[in-house]
N, CA, C and O atoms as a printed pandas DataFrame, in Angstrom:
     atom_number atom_name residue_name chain_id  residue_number  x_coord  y_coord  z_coord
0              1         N          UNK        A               1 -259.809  -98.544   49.808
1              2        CA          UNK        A               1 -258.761  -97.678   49.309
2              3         C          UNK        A               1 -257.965  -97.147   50.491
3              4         O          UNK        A               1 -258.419  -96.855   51.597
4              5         N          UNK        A               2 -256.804  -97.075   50.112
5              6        CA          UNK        A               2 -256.058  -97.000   51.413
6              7         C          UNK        A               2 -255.870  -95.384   51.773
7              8         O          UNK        A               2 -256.540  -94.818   50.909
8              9         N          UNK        A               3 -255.379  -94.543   52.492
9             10        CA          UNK        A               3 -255.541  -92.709   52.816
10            11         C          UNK        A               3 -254.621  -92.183   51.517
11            12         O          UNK        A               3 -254.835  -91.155   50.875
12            13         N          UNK        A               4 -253.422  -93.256   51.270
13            14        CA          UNK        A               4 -252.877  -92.493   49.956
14            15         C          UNK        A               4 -253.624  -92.170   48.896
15            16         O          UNK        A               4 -253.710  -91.042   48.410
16            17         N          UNK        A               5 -254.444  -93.637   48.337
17            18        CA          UNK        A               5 -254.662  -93.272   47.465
18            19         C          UNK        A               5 -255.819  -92.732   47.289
19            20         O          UNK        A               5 -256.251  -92.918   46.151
20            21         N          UNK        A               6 -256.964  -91.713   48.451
21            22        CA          UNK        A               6 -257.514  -91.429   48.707
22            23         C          UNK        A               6 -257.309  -90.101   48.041
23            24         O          UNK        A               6 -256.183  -89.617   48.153
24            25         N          UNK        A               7 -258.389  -89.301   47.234
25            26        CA          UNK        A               7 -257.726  -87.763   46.786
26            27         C          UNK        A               7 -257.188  -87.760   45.410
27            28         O          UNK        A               7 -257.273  -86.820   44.619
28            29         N          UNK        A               8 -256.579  -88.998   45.183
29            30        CA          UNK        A               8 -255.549  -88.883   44.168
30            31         C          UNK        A               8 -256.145  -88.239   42.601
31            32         O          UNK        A               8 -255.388  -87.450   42.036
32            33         N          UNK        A               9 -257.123  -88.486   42.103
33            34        CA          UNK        A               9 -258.220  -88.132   41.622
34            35         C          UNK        A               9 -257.897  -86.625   41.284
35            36         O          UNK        A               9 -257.393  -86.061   40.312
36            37         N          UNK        A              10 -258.451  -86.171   42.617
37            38        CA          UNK        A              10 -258.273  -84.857   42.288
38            39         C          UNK        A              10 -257.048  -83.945   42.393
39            40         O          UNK        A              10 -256.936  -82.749   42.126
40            41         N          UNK        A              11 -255.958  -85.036   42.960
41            42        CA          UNK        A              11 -254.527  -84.299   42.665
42            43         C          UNK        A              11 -254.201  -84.242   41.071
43            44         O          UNK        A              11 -253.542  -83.393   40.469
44            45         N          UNK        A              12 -254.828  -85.347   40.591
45            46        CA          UNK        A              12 -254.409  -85.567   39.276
46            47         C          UNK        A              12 -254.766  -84.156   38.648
47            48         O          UNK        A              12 -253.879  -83.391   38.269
48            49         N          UNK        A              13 -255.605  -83.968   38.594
49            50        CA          UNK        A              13 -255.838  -82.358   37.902
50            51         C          UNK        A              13 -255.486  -81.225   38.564
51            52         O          UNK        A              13 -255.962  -80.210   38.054
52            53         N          UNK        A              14 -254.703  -81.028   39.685
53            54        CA          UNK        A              14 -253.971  -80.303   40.473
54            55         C          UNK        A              14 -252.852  -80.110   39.466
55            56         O          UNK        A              14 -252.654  -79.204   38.656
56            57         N          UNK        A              15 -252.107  -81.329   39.772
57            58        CA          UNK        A              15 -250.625  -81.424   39.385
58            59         C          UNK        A              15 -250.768  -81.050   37.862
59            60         O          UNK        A              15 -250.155  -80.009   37.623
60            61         N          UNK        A              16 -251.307  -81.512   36.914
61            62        CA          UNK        A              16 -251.717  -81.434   35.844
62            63         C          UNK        A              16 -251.640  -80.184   35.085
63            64         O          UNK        A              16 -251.103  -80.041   33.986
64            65         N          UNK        A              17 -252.295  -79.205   35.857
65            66        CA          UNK        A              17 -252.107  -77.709   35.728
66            67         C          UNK        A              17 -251.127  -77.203   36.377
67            68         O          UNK        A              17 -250.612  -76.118   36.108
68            69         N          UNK        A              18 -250.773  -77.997   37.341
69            70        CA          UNK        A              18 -249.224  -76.911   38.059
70            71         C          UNK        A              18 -248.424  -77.415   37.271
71            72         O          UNK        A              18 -247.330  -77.045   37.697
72            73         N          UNK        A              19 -248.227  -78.152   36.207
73            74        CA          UNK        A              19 -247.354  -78.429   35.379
74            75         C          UNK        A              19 -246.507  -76.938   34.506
75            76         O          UNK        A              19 -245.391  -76.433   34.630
76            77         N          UNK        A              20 -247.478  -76.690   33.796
77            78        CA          UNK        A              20 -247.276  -75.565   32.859
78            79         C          UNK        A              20 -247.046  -74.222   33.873
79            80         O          UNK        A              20 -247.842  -73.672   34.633
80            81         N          UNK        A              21 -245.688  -73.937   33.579
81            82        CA          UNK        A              21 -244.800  -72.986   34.278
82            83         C          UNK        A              21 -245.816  -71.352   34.203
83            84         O          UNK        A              21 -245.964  -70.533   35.110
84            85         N          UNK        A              22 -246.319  -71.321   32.935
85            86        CA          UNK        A              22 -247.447  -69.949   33.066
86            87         C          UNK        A              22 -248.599  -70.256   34.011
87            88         O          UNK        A              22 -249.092  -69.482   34.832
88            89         N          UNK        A              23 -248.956  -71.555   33.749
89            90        CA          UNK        A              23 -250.478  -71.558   34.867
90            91         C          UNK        A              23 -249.820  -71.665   36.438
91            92         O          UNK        A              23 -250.509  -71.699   37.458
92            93         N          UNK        A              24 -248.247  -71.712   36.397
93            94        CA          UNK        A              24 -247.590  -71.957   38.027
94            95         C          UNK        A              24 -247.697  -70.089   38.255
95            96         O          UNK        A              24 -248.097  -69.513   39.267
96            97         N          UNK        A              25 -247.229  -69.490   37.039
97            98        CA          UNK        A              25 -246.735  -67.938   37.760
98            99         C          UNK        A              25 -248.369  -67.157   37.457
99           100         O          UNK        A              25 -248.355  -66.097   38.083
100          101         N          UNK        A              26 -249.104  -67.252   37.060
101          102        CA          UNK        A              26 -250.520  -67.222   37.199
102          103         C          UNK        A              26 -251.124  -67.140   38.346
103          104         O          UNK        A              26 -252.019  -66.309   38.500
104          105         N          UNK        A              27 -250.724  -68.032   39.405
105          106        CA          UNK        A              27 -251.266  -68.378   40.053
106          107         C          UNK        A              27 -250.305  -67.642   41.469
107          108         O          UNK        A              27 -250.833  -67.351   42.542
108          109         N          UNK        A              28 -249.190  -67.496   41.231
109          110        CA          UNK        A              28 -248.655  -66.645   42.249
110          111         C          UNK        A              28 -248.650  -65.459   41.657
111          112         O          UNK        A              28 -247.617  -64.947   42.088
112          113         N          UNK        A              29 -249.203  -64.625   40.870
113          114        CA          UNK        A              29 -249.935  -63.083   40.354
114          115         C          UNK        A              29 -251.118  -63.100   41.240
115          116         O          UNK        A              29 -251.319  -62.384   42.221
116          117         N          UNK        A              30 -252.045  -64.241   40.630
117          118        CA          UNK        A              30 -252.988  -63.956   41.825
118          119         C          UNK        A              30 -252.942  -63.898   42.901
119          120         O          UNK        A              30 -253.665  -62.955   43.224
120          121         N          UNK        A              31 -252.428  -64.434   43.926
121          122        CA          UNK        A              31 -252.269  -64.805   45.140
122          123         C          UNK        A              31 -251.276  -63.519   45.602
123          124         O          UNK        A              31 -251.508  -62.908   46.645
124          125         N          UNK        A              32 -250.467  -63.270   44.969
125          126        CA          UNK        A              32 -249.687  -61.554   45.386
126          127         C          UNK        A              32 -250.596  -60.335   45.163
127          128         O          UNK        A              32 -250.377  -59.263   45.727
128          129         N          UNK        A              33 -251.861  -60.583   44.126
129          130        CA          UNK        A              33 -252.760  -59.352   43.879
130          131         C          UNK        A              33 -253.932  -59.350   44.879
131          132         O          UNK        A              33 -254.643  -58.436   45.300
132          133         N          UNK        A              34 -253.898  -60.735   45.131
133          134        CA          UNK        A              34 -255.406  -60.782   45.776
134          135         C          UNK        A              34 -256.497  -60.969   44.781
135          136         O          UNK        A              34 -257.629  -61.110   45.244
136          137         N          UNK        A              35 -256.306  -61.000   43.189
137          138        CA          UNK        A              35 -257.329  -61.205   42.266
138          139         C          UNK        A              35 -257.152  -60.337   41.077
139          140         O          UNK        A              35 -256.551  -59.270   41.201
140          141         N          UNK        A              36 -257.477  -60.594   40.303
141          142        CA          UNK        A              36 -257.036  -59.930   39.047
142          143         C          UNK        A              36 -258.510  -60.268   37.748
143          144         O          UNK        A              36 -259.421  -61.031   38.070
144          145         N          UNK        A              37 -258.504  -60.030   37.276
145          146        CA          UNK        A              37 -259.004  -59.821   35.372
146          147         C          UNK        A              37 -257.443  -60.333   34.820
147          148         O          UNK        A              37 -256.251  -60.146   35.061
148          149         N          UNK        A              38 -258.403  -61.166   33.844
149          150        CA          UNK        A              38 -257.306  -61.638   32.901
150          151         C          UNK        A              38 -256.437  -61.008   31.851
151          152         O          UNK        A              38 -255.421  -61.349   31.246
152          153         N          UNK        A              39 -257.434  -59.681   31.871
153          154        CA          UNK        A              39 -256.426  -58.275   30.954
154          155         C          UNK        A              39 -255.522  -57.935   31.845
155          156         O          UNK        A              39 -254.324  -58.094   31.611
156          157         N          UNK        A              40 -255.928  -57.473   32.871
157          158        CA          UNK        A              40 -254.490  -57.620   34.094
158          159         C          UNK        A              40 -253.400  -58.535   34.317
159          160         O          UNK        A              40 -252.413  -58.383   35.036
160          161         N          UNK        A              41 -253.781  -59.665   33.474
161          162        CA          UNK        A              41 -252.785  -60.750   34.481
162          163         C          UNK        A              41 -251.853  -60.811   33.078
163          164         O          UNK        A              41 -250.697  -61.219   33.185
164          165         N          UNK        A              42 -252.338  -60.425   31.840
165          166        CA          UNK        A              42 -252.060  -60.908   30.495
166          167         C          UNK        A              42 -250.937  -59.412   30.258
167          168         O          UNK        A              42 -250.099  -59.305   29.362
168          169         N          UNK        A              43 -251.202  -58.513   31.206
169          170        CA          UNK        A              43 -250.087  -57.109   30.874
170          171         C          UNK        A              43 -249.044  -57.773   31.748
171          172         O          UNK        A              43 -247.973  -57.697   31.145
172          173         N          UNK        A              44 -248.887  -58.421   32.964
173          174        CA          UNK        A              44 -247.902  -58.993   33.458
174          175         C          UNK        A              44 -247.075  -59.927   32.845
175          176         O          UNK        A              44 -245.977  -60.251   33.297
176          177         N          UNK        A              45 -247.559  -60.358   31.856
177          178        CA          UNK        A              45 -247.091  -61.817   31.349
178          179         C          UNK        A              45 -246.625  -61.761   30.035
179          180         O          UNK        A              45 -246.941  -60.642   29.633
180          181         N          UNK        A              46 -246.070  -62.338   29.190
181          182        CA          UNK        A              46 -245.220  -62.404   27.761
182          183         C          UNK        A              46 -246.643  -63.313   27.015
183          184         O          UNK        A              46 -246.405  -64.064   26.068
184          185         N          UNK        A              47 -247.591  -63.212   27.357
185          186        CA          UNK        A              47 -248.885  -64.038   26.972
186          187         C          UNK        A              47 -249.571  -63.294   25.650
187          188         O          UNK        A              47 -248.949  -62.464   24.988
188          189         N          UNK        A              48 -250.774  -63.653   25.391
189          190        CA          UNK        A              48 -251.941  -63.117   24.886
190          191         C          UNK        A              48 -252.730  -62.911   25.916
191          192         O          UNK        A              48 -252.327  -63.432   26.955
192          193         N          UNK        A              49 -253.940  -62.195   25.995
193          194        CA          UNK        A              49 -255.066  -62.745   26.887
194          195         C          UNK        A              49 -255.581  -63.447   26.656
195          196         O          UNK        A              49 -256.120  -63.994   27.618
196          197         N          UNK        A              50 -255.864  -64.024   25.329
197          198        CA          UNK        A              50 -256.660  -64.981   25.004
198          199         C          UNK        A              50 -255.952  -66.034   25.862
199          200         O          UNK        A              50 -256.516  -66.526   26.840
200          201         N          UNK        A              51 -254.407  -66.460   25.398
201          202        CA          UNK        A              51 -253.632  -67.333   26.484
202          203         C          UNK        A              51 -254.091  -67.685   27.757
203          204         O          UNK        A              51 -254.334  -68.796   28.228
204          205         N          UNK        A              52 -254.194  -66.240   28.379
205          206        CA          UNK        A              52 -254.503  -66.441   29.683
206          207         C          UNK        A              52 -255.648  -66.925   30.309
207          208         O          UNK        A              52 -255.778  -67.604   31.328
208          209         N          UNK        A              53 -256.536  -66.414   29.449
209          210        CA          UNK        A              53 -257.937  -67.110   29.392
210          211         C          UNK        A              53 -258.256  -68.565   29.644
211          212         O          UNK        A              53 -259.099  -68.998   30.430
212          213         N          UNK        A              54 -257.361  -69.329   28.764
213          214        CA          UNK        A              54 -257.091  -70.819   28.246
214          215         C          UNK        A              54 -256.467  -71.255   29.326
215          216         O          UNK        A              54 -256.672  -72.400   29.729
216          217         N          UNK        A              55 -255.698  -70.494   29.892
217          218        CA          UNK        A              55 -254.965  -71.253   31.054
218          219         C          UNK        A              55 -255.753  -70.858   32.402
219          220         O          UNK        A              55 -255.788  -71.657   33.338
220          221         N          UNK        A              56 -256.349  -69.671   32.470
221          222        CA          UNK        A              56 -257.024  -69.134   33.707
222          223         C          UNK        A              56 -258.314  -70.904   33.714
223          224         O          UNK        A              56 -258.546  -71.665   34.653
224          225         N          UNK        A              57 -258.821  -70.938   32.324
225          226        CA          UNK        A              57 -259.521  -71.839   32.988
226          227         C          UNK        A              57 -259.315  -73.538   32.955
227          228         O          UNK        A              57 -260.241  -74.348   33.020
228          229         N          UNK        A              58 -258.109  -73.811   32.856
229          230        CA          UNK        A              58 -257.428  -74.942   33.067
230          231         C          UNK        A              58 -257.239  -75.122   34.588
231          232         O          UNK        A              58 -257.329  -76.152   35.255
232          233         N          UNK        A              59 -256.949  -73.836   34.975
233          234        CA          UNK        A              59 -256.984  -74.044   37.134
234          235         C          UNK        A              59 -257.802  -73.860   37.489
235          236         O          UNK        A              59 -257.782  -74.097   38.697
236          237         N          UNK        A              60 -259.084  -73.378   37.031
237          238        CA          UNK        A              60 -260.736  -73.237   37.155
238          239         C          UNK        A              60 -261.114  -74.828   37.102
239          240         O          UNK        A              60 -261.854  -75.265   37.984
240          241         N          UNK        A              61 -260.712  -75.537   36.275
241          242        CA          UNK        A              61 -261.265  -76.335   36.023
242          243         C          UNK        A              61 -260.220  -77.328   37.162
243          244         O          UNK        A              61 -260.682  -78.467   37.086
244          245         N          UNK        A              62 -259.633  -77.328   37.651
245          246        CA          UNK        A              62 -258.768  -77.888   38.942
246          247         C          UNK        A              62 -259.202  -77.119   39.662
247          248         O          UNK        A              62 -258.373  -77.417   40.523
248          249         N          UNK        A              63 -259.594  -76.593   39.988
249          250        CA          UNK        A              63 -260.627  -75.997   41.265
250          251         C          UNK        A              63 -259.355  -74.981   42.392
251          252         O          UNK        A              63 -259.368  -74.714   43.594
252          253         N          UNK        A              64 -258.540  -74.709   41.455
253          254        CA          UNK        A              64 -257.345  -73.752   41.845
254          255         C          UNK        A              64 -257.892  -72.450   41.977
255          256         O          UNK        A              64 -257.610  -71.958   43.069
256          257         N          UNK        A              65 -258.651  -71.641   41.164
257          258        CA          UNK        A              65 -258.651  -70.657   40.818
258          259         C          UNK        A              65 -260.461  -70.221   40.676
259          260         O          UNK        A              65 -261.057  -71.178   40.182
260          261         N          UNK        A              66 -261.366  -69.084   40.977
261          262        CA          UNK        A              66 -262.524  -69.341   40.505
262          263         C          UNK        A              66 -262.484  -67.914   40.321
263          264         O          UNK        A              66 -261.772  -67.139   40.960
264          265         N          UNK        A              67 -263.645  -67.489   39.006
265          266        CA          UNK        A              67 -263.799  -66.340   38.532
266          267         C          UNK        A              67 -265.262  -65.690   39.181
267          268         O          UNK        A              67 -266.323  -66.160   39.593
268          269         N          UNK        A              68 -264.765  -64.562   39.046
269          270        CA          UNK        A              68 -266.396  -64.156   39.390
270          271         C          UNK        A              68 -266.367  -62.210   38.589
271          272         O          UNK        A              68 -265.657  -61.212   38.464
272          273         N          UNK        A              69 -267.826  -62.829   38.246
273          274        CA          UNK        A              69 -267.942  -61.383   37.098
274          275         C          UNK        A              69 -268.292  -60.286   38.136
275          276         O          UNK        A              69 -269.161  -60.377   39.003
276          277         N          UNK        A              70 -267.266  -58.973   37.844
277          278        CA          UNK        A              70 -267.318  -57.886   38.467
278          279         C          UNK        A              70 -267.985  -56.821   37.079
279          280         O          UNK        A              70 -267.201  -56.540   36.172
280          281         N          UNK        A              71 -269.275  -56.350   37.026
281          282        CA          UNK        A              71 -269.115  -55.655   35.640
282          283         C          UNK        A              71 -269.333  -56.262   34.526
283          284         O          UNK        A              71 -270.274  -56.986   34.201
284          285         N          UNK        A              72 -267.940  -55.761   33.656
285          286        CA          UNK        A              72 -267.812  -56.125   32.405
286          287         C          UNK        A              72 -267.022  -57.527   32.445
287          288         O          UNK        A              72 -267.227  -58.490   31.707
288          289         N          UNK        A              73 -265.968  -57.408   33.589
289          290        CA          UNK        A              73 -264.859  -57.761   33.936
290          291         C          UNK        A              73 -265.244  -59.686   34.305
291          292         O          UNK        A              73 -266.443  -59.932   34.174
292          293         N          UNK        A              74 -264.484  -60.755   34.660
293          294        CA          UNK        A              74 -264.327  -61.293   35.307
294          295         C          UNK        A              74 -263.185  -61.189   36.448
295          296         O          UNK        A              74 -262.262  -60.541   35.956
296          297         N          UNK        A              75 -262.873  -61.572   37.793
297          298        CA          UNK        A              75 -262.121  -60.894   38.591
298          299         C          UNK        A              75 -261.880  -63.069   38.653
299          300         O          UNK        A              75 -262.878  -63.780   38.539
300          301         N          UNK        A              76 -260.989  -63.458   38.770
301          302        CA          UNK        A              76 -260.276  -64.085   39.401
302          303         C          UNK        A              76 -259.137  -64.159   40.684
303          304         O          UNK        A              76 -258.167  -63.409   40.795
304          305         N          UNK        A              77 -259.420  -64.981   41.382
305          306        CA          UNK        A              77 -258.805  -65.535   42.799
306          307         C          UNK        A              77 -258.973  -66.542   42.717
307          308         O          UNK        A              77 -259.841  -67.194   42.136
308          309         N          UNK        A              78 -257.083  -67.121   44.052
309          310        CA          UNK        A              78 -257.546  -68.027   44.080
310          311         C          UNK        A              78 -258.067  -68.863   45.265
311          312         O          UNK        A              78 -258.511  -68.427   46.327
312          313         N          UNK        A              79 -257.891  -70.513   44.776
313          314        CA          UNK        A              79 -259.266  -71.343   45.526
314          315         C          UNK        A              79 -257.880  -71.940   46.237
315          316         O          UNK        A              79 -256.918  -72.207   45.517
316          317         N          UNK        A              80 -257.802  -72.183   48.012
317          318        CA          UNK        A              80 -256.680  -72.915   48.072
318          319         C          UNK        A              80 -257.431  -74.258   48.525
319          320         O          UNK        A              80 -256.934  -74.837   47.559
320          321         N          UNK        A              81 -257.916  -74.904   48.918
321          322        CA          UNK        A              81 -258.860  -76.143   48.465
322          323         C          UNK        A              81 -258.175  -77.078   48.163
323          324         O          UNK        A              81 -257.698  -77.974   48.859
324          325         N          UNK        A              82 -258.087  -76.768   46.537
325          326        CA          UNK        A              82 -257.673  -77.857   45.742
326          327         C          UNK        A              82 -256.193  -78.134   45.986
327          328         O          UNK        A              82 -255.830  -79.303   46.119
328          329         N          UNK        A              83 -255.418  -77.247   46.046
329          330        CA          UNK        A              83 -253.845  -77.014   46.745
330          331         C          UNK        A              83 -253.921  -77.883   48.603
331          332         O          UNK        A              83 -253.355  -78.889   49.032
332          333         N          UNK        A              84 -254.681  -77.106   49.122
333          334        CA          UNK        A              84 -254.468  -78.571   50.356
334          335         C          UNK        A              84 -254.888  -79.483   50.297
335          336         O          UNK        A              84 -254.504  -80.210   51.214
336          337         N          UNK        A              85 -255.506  -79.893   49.697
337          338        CA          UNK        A              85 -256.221  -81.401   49.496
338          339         C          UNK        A              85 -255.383  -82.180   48.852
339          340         O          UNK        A              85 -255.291  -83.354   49.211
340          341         N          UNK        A              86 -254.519  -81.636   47.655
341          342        CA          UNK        A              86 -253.203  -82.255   47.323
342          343         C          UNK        A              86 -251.956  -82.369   48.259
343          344         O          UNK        A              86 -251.144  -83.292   48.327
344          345         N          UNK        A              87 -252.001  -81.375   48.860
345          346        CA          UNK        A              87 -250.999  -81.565   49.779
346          347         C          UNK        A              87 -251.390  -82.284   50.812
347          348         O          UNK        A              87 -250.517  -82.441   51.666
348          349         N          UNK        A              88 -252.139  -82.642   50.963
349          350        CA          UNK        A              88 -252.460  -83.878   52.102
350          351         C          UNK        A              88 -252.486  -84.897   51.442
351          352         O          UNK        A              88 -252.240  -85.836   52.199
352          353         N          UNK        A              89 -252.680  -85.293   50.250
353          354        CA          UNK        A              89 -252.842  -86.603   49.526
354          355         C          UNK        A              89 -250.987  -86.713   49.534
355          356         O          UNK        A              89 -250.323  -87.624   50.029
356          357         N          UNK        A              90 -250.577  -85.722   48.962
357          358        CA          UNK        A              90 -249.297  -85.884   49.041
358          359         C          UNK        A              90 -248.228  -86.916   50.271
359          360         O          UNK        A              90 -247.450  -87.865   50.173
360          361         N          UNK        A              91 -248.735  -86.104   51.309
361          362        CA          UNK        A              91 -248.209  -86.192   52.576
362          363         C          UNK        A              91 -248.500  -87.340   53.191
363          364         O          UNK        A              91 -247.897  -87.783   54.169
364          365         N          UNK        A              92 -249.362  -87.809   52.676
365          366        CA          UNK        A              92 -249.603  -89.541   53.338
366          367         C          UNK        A              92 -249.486  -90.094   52.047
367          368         O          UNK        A              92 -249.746  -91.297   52.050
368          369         N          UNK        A              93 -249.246  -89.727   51.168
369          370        CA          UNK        A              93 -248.814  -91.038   50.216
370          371         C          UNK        A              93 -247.063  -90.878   50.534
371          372         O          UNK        A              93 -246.301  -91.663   49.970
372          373         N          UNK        A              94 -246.661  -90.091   51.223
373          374        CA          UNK        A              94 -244.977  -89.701   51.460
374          375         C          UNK        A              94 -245.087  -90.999   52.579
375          376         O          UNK        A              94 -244.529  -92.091   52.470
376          377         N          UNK        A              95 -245.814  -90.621   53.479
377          378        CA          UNK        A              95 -245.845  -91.143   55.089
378          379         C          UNK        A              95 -246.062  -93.132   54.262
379          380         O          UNK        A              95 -245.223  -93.955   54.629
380          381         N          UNK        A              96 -247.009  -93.528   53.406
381          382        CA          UNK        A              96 -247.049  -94.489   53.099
382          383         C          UNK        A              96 -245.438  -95.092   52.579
383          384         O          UNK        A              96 -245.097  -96.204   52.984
384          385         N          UNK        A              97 -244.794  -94.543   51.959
385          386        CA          UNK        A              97 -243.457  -94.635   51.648
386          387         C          UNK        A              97 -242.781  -94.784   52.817
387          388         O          UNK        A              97 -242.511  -95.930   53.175
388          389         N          UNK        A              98 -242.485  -93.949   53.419
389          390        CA          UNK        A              98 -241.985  -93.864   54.875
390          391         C          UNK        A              98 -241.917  -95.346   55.547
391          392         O          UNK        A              98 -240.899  -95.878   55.991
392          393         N          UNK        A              99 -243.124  -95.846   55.522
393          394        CA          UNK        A              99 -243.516  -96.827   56.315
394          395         C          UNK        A              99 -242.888  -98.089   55.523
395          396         O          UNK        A              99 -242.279  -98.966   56.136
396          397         N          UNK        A             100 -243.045  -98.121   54.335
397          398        CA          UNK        A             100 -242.907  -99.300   53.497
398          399         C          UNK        A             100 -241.304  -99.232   53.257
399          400         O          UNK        A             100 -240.804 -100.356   53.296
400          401         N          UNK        A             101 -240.495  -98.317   53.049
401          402        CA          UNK        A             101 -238.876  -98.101   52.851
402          403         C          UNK        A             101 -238.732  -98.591   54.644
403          404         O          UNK        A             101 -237.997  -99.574   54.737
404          405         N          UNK        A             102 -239.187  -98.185   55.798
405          406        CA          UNK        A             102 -238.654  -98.390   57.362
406          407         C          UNK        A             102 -238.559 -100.159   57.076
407          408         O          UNK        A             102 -237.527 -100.829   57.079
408          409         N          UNK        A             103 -239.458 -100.469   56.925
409          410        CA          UNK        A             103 -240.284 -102.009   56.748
410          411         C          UNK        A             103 -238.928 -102.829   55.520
411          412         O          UNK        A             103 -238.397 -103.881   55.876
412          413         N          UNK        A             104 -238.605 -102.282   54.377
413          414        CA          UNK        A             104 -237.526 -102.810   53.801
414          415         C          UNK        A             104 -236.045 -102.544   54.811
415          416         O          UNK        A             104 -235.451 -103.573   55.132
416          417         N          UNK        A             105 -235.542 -101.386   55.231
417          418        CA          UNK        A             105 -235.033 -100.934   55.869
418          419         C          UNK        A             105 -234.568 -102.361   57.115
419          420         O          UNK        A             105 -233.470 -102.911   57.198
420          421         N          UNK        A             106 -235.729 -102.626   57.884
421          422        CA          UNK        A             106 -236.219 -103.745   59.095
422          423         C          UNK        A             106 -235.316 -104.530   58.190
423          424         O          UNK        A             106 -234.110 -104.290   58.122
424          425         N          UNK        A             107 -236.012 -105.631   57.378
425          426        CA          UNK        A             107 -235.560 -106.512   57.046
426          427         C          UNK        A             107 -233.711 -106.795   56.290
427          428         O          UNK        A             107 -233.101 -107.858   56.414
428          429         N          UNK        A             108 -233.282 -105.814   55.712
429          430        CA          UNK        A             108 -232.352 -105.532   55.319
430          431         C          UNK        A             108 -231.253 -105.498   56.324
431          432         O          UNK        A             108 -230.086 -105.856   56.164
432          433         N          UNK        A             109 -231.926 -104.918   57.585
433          434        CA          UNK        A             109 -230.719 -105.210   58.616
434          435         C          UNK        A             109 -230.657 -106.509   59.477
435          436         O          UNK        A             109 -229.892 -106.861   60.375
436          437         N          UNK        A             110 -231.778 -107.116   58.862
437          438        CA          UNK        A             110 -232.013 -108.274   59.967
438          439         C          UNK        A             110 -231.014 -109.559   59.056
439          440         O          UNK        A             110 -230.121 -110.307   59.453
440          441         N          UNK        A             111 -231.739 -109.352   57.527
441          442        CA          UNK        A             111 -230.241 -110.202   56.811
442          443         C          UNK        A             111 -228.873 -109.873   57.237
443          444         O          UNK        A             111 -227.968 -110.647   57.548
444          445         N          UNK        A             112 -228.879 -108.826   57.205
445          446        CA          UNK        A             112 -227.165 -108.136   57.198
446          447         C          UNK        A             112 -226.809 -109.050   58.375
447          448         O          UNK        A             112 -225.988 -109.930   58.116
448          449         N          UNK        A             113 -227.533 -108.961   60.268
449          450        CA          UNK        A             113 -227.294 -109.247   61.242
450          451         C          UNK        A             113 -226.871 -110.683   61.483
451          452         O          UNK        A             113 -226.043 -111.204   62.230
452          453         N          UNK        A             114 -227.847 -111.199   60.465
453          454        CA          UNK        A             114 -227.893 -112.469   59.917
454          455         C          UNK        A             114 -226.959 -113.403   59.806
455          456         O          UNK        A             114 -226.804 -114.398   60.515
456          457         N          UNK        A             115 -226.020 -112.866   58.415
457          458        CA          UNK        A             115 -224.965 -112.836   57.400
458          459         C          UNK        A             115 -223.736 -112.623   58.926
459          460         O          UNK        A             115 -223.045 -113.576   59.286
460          461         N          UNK        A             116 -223.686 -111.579   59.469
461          462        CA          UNK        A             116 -222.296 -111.432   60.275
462          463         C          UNK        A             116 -222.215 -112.120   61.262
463          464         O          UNK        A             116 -221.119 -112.192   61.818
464          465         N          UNK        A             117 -223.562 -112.978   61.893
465          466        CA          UNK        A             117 -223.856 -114.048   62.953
466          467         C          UNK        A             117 -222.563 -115.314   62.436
467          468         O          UNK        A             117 -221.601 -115.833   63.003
468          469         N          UNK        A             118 -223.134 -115.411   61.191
469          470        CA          UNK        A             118 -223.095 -116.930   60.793
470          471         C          UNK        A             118 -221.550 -116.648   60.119
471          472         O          UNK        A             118 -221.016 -117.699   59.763
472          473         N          UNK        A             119 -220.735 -115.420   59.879
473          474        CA          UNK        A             119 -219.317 -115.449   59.701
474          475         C          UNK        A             119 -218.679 -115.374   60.850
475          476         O          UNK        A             119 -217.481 -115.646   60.781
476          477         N          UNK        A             120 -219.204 -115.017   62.158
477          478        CA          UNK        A             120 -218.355 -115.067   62.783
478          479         C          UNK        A             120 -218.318 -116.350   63.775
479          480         O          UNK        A             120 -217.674 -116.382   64.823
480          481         N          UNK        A             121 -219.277 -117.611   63.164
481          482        CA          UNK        A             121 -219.221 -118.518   64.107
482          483         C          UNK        A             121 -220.039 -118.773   65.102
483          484         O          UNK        A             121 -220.894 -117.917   65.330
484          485         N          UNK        A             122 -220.000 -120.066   66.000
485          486        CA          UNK        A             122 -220.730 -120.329   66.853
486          487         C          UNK        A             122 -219.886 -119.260   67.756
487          488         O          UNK        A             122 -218.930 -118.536   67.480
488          489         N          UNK        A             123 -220.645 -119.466   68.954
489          490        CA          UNK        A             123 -220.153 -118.499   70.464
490          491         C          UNK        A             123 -219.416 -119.796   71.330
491          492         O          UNK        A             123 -219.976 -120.869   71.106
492          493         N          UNK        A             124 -218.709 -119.840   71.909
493          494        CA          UNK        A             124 -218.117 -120.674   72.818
494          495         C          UNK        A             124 -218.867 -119.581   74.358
495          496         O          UNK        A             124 -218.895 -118.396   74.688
496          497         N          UNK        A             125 -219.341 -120.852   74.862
497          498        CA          UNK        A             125 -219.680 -120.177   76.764
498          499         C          UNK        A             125 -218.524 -120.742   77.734
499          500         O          UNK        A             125 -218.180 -121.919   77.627
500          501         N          UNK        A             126 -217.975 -119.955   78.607
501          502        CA          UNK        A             126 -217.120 -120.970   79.327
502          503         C          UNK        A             126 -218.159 -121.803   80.157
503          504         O          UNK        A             126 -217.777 -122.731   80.870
């Protein structure tokens, strides 16, 4: 398996949950609070708690986010982990592109160079 597609796996359930625009601003509540209860995060939000619940553990379950019982309470924060590990899968599956567009790129100018050789003729040497 090549470094791109190395990870990809677990980007898949990254991206998956950063999809849904509430589990995106969820996740920057937490990260501005430092951690929250989901009754907390659910007075910020146009949600239910139950909602939040459902979505708190959709990035739990992407390894975004992990709860831990304070009390009565669960306290959520988050996990950044799963966020760099995507962003590195990211970044060399970019860099794999990179390489493979330079590589079309190569050849594309070598036709072109090609093509304007052979219109403009042989060379005369004195």
């Amino acid at each position: 398996m090549t470094g791109a597609g190395h990870g990809a796996g677990e980007a898949d359930a990254v991206l998956a949950a950063l999809a849904d625009p509430t589990r995106r601003r969820l996740l920057d509540l937490l990260a501005a609070l430092g951690g929250a209860s989901a009754t907390a995060l659910a007075e910020r939000l146009p949600v239910s708690r139950q909602a939040v619940v459902k979505h708190l553990s959709v990035l739990d379950d992407a390894g975004l986010v992990i709860g831990r019982r304070v009390g009565r309470e669960v306290r959520y924060t988050v996990r950044s982990a799963a966020l760099d590990a995507t962003a590195r899968w990211m970044s060399a599956l970019a860099a794999d592109w990179d390489r493979r567009l330079a590589a079309v790129k190569r050849v594309a100018e070598a036709a072109e160079a090609s093509e304007a050789a052979q219109r403009q003729g042989p060379t005369t040497r004195p």
